[in-house]
C-alpha positions as CSV (number, residue, x, y, z in Angstrom):
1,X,17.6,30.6,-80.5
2,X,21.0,31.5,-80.7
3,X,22.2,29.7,-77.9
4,X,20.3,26.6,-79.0
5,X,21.8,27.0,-82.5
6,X,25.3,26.9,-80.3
7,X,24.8,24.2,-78.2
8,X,23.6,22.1,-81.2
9,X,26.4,22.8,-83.4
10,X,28.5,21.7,-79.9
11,X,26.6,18.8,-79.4
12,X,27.1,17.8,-83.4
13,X,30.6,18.2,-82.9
14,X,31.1,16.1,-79.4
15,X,29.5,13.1,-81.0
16,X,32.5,11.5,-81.8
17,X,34.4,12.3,-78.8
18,X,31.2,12.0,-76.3
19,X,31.6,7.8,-76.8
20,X,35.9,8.0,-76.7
21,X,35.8,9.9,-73.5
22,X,32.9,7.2,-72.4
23,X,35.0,4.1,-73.3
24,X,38.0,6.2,-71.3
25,X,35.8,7.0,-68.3
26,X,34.9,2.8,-68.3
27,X,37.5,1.2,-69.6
28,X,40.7,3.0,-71.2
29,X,41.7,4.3,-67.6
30,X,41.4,0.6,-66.2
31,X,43.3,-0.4,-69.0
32,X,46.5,1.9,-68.2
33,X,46.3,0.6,-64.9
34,X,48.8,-2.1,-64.5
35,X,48.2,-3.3,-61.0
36,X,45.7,-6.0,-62.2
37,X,43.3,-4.7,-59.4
38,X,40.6,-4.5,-62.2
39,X,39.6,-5.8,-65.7
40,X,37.0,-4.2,-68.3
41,X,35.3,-6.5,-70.9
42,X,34.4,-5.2,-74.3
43,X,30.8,-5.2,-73.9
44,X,30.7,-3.3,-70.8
45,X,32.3,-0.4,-72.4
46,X,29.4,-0.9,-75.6
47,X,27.1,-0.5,-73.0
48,X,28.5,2.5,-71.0
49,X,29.0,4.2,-74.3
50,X,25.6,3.2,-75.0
51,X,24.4,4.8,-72.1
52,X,25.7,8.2,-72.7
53,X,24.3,8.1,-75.9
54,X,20.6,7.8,-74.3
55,X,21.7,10.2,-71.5
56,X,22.6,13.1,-74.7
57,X,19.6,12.2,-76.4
58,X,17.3,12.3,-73.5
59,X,18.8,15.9,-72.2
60,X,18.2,17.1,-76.0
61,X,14.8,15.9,-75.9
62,X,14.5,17.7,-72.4
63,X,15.8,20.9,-73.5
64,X,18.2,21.3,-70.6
65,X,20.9,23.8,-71.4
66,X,22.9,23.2,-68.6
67,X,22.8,19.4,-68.8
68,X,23.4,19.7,-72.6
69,X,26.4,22.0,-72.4
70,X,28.0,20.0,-69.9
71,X,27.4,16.9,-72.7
72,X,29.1,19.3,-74.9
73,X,31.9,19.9,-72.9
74,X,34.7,18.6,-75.5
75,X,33.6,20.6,-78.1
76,X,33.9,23.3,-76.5
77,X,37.9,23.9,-77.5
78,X,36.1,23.6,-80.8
79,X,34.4,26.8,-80.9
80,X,35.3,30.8,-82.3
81,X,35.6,32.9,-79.9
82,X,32.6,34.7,-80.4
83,X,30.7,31.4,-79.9
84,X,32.1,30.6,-76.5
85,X,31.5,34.3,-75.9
86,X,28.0,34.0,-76.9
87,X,27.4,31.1,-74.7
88,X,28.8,32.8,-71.6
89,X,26.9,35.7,-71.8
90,X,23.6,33.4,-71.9
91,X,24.7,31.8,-68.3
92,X,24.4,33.8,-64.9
93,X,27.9,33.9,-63.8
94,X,28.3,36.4,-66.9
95,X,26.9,39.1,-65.0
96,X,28.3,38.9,-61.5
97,X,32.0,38.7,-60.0
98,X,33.5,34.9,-59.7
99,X,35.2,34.7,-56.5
100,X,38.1,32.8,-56.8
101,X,39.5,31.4,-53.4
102,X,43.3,32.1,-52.7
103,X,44.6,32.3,-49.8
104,X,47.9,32.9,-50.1
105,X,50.7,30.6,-50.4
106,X,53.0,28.5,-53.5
107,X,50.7,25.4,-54.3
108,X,48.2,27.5,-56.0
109,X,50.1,29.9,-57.6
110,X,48.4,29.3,-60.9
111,X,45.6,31.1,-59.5
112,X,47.2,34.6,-58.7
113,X,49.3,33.8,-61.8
114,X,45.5,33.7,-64.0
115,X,44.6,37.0,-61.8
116,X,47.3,39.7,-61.6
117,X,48.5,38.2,-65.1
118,X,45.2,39.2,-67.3
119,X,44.5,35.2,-68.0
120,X,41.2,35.3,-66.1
121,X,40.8,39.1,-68.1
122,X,41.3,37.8,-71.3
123,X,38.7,34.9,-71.2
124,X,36.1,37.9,-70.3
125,X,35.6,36.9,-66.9
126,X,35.2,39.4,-63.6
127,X,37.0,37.5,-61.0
128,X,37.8,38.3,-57.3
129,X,40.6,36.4,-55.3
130,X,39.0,35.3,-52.1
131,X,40.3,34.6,-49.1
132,X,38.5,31.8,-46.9
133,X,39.9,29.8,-44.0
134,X,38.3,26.8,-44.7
135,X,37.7,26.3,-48.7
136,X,35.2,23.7,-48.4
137,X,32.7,25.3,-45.5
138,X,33.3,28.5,-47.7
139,X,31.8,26.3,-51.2
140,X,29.2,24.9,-49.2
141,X,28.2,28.4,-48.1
142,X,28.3,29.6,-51.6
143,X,30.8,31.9,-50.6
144,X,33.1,30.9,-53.4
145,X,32.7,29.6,-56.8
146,X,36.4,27.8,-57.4
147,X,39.2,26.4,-55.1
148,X,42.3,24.7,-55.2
149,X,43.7,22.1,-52.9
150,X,45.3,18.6,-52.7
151,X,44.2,15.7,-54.1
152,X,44.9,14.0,-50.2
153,X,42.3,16.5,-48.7
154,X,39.8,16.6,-51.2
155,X,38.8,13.0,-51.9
156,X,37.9,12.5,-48.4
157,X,36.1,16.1,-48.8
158,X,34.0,14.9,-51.1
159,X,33.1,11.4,-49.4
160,X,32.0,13.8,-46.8
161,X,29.4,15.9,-48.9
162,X,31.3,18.7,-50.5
163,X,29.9,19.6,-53.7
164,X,33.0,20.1,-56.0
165,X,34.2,19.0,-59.4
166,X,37.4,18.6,-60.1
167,X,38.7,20.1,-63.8
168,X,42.5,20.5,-63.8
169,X,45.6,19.5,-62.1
170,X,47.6,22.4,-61.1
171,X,51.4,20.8,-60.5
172,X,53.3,18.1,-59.0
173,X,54.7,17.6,-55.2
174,X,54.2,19.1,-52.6
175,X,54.8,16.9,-49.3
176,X,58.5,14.9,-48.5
177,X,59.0,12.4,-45.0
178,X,62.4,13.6,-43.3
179,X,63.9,12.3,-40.1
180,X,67.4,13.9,-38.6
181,X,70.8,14.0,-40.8
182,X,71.9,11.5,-38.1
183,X,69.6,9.1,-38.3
184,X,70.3,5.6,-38.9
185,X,66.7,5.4,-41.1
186,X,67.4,5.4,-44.7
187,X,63.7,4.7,-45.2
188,X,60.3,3.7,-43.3
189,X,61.0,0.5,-41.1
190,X,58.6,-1.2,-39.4
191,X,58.3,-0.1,-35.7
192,X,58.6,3.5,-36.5
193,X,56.6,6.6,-34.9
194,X,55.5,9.1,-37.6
195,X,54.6,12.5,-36.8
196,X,52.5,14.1,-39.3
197,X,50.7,18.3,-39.5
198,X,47.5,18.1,-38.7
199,X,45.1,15.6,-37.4
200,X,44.5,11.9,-38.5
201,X,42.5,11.2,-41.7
202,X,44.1,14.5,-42.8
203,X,46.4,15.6,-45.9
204,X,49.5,14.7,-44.0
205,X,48.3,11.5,-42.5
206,X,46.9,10.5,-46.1
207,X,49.8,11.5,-48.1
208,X,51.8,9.8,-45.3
209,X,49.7,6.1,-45.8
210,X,50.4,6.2,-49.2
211,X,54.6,6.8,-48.7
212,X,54.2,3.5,-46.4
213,X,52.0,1.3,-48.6
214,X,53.8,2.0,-51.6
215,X,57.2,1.0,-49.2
216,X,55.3,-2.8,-48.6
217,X,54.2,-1.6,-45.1
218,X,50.5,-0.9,-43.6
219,X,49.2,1.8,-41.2
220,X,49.4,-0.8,-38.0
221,X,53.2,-1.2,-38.8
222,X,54.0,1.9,-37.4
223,X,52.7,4.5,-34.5
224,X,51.3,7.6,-35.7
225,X,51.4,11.1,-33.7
226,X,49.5,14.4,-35.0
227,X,51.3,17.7,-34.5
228,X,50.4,21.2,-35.5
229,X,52.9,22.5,-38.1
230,X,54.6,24.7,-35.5
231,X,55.7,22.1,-33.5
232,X,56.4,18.9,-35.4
233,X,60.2,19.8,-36.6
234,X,60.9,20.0,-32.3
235,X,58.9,16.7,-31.8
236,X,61.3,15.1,-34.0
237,X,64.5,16.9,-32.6
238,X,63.5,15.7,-29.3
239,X,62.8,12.5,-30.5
240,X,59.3,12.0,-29.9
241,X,58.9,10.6,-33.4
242,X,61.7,9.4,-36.0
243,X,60.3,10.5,-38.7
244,X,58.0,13.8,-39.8
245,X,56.0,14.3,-43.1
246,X,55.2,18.0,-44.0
247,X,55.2,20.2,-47.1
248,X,57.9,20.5,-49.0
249,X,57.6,24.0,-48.4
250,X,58.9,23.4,-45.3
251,X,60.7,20.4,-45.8
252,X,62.8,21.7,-48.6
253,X,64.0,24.8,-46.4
254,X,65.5,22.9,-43.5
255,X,66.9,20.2,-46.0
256,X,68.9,22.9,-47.5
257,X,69.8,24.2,-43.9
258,X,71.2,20.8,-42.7
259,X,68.5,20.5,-40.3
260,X,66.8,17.1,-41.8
261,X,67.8,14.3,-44.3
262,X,64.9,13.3,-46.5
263,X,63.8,10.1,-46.9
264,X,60.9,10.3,-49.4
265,X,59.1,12.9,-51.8
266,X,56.3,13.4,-53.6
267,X,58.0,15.5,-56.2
268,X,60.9,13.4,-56.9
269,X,60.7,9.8,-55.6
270,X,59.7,7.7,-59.3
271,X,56.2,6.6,-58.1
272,X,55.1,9.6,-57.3
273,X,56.5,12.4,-59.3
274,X,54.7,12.6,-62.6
275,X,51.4,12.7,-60.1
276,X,49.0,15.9,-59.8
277,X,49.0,17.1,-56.0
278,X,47.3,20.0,-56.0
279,X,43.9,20.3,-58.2
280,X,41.8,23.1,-59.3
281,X,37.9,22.5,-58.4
282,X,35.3,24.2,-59.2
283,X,31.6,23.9,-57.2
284,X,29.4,21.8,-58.6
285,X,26.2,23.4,-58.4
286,X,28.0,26.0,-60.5
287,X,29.8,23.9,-63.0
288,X,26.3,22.5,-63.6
289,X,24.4,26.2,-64.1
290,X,27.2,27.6,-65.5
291,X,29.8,25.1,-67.4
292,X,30.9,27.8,-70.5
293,X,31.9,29.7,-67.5
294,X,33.6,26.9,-65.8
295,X,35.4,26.0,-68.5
296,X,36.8,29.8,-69.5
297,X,38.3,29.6,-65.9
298,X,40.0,26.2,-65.9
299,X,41.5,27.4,-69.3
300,X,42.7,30.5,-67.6
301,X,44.7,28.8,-64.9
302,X,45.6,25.7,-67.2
303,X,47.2,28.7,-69.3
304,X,48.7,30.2,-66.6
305,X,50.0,26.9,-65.5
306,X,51.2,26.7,-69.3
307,X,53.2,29.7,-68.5
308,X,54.5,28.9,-65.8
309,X,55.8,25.9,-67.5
310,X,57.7,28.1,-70.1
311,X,60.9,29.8,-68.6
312,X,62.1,30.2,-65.2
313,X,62.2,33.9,-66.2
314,X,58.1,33.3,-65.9
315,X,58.3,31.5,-62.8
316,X,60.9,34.6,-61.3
317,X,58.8,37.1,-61.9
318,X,55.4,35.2,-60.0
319,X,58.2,34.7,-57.4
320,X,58.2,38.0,-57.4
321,X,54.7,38.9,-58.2
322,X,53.9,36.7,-54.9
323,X,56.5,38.9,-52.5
324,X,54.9,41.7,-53.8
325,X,51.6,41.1,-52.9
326,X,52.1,39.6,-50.1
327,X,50.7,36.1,-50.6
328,X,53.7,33.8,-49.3
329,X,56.3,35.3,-46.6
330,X,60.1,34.5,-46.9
331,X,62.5,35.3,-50.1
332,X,61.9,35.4,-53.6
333,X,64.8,33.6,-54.0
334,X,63.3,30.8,-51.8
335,X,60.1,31.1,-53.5
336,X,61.8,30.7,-57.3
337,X,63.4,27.8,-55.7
338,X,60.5,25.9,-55.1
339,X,58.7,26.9,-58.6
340,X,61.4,25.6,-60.0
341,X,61.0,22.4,-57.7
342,X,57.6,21.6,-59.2
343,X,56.3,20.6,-62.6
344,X,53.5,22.6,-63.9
345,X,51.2,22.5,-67.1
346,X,49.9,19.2,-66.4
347,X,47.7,17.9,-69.2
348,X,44.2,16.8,-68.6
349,X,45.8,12.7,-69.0
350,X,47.6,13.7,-65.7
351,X,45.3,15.3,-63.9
352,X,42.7,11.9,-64.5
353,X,44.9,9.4,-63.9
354,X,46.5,11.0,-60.6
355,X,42.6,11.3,-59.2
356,X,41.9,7.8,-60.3
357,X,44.8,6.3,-58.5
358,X,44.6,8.2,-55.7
359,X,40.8,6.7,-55.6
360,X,41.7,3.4,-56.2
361,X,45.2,3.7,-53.0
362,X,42.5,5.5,-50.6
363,X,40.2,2.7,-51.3
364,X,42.2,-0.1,-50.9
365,X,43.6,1.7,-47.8
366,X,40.4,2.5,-45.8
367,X,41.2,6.1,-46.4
368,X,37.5,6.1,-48.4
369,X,34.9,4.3,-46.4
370,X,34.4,0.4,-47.2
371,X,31.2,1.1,-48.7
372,X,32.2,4.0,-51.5
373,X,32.2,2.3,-55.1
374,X,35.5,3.6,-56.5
375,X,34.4,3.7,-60.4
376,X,31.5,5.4,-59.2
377,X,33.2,7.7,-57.4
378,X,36.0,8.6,-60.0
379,X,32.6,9.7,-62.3
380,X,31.7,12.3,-59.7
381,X,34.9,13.8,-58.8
382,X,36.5,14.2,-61.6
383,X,35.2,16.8,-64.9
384,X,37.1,16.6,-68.2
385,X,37.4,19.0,-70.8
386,X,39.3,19.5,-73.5
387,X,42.4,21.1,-73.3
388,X,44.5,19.7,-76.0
389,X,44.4,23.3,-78.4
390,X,44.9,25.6,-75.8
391,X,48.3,27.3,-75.4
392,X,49.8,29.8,-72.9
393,X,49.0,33.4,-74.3
């Protein structure tokens, strides 16, 4: 009865915002969209919001906890302490350890952050950082409940059957296009060959599509070569391609060496760096048995993303905290550099509208096959909930 009594009350309490986050989900998002690729009449969003109103009352009627929580999502932020506390100790993941993959490195440093920091601690959860060499084998397994990765991996991820929701964006960057400090490209020109790390359809290729489209260019305008990551800086020295694109955490180090010239970034060029790169997802066979749960651990690293945020005193000592433990190699000096590089306590308004347009590019680019419905699609990836109280401890 007690848990009943609690979803009711935050079921009362997400009325309101149930058919506002509806009317965002169908039409407010289109509506900050500028590129005139879509338009949203009035009635459609009645009737979406309509829609959700049956969906609530018919998962009430059902007597669904899990389905009704996850309706209840935005109230959540609305509860005591002791509520959400009461409601996590009636889900599963209460009693067992949350395994948290991390696998070292600066993208996800929120995660260790949430970890070694007590963030994770504080919201009463027993978490494990994992480590898995393939994130989304180790979901479908099970093996994990949460992982973080980029936006340009994950979409096509979840085309491909990978269960996952995402709930948070973690910070902005994290991939650059360089050619040699002698160059005569000040840009992408038509004609080019592009090196990328990894193999085609991948993050680098993606992320790389993107850079050229938003230049006025398409994929058949240039010759594209894979590399792995320990190669591609000699394939360009040797000339094989004229420009590479690569993480900025490798990028960054040999601009600052003299060793490359960039010509484009995530994290600073204007169309791109008030974008989410890397986002926190959690699976969703879990987020739908356990979504108190869910939510206590996208607060923890949206926290420890807060925190982050604050000083660069903070973001020294996870430099620091990092070295320590091992999870990157190199300096902390290097390390604090790149913190510092990157934007971090994105608000949930980022994180949405960085998925959505990344949807609506990968769509228009053949990234996403011809045949995936990109509002559809935008529904399953991406999980809201509300963040807008919650402030770094």
């Amino acid at each position: 009865m007690r848990k009943q009594t609690l979803y009711k009350k935050a079921l009362s309490v997400s009325t309101a915002v149930i058919c506002a986050f509806s009317l965002m989900a169908c039409g407010t998002v289109v509506a900050e969209n500028n590129s005139g690729k879509q338009e949203t009449k009035q009635e459609e969003e009645e009737d979406c919001c309509a829609g959700k109103e049956e969906a609530k009352a018919d998962n009430s009627a059902a007597g669904d906890s899990g389905a009704s929580a996850i309706l209840a999502d935005n109230s959540y932020g609305s509860l005591s302490d002791e509520e959400l506390d009461a409601l996590y100790k009636e889900e599963a993941a209460s009693s067992r350890t949350l395994h948290i993959a991390y696998s070292g490195g600066l993208c996800q440093v929120a995660i260790p952050v949430a970890y070694h920091y007590g963030f994770f601690e504080k919201e009463g959860l027993d978490t494990e950082l994992t480590s898995v060499e393939d994130s989304r084998d180790a979901l479908a397994a099970g093996k994990i409940d949460t992982a973080a990765g980029m936006i340009a991996q994950w979409l096509t991820s979840v085309q491909n059957g990978v269960d996952i929701k995402f709930t948070l964006g973690l910070h902005t960057g994290c991939a650059a296009a360089v050619v040699l400090p002698d160059s005569d490209y000040q840009g992408f020109e038509k004609g080019m060959k592009i090196g990328f790390v990894g193999a085609f359809g991948g993050v680098y290729h993606n992320i790389a599509n993107r850079f050229v489209a938003h230049d006025g260019f398409t994929e058949d305008d240039f010759t594209w070569l894979g590399f792995d990551q320990s190669a591609i800086l000699l394939a360009l020295q040797e000339g094989e391609v004229d420009a590479i694109v690569v993480s900025e955490q490798l990028s960054k180090a040999w601009v600052d060496n003299g060793e490359v010239r960039q010509i484009r970034s995530l994290t600073t060029d204007d169309d791109f760096k008030d974008e989410a790169c890397c986002v926190l997802g959690i699976a969703g066979s879990f987020l739908q048995e356990n979504p108190v749960a869910s939510y206590k651990i996208t607060r923890a690293v949206y926290k420890a993303s807060l925190w982050l945020s604050e000083s660069e005193e903070n973001r020294k000592e996870a430099a620091k905290m990092l070295i320590e433990n091992g999870y990157v190699s190199g300096t902390e000096e290097y390390s604090l550099e790149l913190l510092n590089y990157y934007k971090f306590g994105l608000s949930p308004e980022v994180t949405e509208k960085s998925l959505y347009d990344s949807v609506d590019e990968y769509s228009q680019l053949g990234i996403l096959s011809k045949d995936t419905d990109p509002e559809e699609f935008k529904q399953k990836i991406y999980y809201a909930y509300d963040l807008s109280s919650v402030v770094a401890d």
